[in-house]
C-alpha positions in Angstrom: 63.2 32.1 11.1 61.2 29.2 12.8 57.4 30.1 13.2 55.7 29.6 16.0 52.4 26.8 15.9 50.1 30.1 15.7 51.7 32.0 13.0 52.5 28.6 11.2 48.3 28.2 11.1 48.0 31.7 9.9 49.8 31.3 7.3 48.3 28.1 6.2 45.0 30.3 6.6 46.3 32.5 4.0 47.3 29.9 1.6 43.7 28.3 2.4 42.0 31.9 1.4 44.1 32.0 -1.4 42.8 29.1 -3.2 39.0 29.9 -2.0 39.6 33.1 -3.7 40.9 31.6 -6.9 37.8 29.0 -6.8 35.1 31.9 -6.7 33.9 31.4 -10.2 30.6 29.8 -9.9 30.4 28.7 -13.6 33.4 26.9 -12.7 34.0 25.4 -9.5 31.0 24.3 -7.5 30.0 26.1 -4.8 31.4 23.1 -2.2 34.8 23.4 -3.5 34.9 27.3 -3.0 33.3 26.9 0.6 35.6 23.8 1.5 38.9 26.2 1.2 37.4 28.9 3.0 36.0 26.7 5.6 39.7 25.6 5.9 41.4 29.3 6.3 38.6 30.3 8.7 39.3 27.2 11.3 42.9 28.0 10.9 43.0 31.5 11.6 40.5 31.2 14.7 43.1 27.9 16.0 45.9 30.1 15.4 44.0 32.6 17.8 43.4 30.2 20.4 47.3 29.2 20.5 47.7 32.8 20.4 45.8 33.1 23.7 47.4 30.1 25.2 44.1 27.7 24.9 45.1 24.3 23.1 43.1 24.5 19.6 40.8 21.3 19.7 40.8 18.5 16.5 37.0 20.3 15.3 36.0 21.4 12.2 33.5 23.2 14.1 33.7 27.0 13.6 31.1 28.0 16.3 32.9 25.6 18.7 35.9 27.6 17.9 34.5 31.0 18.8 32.6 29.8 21.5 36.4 28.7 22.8 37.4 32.4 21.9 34.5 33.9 24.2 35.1 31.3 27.1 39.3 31.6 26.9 39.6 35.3 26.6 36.0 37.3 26.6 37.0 37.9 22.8 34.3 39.0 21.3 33.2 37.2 18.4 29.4 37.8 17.9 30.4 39.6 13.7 32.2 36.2 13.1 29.4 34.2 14.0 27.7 34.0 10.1 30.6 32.9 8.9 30.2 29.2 11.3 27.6 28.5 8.6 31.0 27.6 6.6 31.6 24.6 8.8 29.1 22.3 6.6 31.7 22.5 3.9 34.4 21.1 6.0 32.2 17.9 6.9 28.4 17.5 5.5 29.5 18.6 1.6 32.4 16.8 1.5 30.7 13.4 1.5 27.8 14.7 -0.5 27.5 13.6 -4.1 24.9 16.4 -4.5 24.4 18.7 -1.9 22.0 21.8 -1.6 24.0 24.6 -2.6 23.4 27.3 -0.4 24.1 30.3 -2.7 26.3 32.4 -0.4 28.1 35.2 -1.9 31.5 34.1 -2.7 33.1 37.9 -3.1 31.4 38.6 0.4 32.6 35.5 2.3 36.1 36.2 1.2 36.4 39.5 2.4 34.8 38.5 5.6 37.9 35.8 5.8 40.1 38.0 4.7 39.1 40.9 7.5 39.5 37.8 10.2 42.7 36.8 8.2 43.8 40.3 9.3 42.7 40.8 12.7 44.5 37.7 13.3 47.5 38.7 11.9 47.3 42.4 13.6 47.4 40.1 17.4 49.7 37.2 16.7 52.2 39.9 14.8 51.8 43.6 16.4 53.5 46.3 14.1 53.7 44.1 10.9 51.6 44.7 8.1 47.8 43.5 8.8 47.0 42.0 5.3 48.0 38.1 5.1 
């Protein structure tokens, strides 16, 4: 079966989530490698909405561009989404950081906050099929 661009992102998300949760041990990964994977399944999952709604997914690591773009493109509202844009600093500031400012998020939290979106996600690009990536 040949994916469509949307549900190919999704499931990239899923991968992406996957690793963020495997990396939520604070006594062993720092917190920027944790937030870099999440930061990755979250921009995924909210480009594979866009191409879902028909609105070309722009090259951003931006996550409150990308929900801004989800208000605009469809009056989808995304105001319980909005704390996780905070993520996008791990996508661009703490990767080329040698020694950033943790910002002491709450891994187990985030990640079910991802996951939740993960879902959503996959409950309007795939109706009827189970809702947890």
């Amino acid at each position: 079966m040949v994916l469509s661009e949307a549900e190919g992102l999704l499931k990239i998300a899923t991968a992406d989530l996957e690793t963020a949760e495997a990396s939520s041990d604070p006594a062993v990964f720092r917190e920027g490698a944790w937030g870099f994977w999440l930061q990755q399944a979250v921009e995924k999952a909210l480009k594979a909405w866009l191409l879902h709604l028909d609105v070309d997914a722009p090259l951003t690591h931006d996550l409150r561009r990308l929900l801004l773009l989800l208000l605009a493109a469809a009056g989808e509202s995304t105001a319980d989404l909005e704390p996780l844009a905070q993520l996008t600093v791990y996508a661009v500031q703490f990767r080329y950081d040698a020694d950033p400012t943790p910002l002491g998020l709450d891994r187990a939290h985030d990640n079910r906050q991802v996951k939740a979106l993960l879902a959503r996600v996959n409950a309007l690009i795939l109706p009827g099929s189970d809702s947890d990536p």
